[in-house]
C-alpha positions in Angstrom: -2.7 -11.8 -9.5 -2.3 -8.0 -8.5 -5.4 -5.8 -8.3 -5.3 -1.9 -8.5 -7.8 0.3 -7.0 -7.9 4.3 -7.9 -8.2 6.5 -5.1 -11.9 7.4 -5.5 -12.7 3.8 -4.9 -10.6 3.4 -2.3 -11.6 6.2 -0.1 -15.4 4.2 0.8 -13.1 1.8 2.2 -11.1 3.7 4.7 -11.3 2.1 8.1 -12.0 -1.2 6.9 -9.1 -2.9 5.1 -5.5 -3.1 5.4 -3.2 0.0 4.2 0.0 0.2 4.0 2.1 3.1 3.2 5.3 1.6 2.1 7.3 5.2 2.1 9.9 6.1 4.6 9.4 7.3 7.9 9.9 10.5 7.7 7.1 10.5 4.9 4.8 8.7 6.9 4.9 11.1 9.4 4.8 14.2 7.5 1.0 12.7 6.6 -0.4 9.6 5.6 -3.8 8.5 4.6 -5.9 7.6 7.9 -5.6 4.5 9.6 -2.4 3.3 7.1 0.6 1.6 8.5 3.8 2.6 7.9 6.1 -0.7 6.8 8.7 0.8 4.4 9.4 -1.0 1.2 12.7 -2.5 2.1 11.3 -4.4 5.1 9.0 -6.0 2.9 10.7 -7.0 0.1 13.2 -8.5 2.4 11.1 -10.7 4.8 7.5 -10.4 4.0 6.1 -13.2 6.1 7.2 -11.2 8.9 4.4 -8.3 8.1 2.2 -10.1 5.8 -0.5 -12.7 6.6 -1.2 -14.4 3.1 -4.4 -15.2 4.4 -5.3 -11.6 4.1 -5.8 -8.7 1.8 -3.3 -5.5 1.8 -4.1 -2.1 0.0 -0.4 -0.5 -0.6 0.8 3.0 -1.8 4.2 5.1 -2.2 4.3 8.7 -3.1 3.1 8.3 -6.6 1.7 4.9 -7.2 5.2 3.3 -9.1 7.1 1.7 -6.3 4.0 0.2 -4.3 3.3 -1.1 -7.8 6.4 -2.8 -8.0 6.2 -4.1 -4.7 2.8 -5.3 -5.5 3.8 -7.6 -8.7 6.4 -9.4 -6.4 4.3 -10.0 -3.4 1.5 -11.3 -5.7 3.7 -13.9 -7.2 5.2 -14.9 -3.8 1.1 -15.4 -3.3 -0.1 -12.6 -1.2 -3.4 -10.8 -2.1 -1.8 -7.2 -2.2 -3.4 -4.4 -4.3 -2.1 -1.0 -5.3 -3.5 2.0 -5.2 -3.3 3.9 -8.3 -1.5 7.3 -8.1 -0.4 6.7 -4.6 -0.3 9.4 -1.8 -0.2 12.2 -4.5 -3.4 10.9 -5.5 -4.7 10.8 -2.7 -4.0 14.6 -1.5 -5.3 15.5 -4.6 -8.9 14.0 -4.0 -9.3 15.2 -0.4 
């Protein structure tokens, strides 16, 4: 089952889970949240074991908190413990 988390639950957390920005590239770079990965959303829709451990847990986000949600429904039925954050990067700017 897919979790969500909101962004002023997530930001205690920082630095000790798994994040991954799912955005492109050129997104990522612009600015990210600290300590995020960058594994854009096609990647993982298309081979997911190749990223993903199922063995361990992975906090996503896109710009505004739809597409990582997406992503987060199919990876939790293929059995990975995923959990989106609410709002996404947006979200996040807005609570630094």
């Amino acid at each position: 089952m897919m979790s969500t988390i909101t962004v002023p639950s997530l930001i205690p957390l920082i630095g000790n889970i798994n994040i991954i920005d799912i955005r492109n590239s050129m997104s990522y770079n612009n600015n990210h949240i600290i300590g995020a990965k960058n594994i854009e959303y096609t990647l993982l829709v298309n081979n997911p074991s190749k990223y993903l451990n199922k063995n361990e847990k992975y906090y996503f986000y896109c710009t505004r908190g739809m597409t990582s949600h997406k992503l987060c429904s199919y990876l939790s039925r293929l059995g990975y413990n995923v959990v989106n954050i609410a709002g996404g990067y947006e979200s996040y700017v807005l609570e630094k």
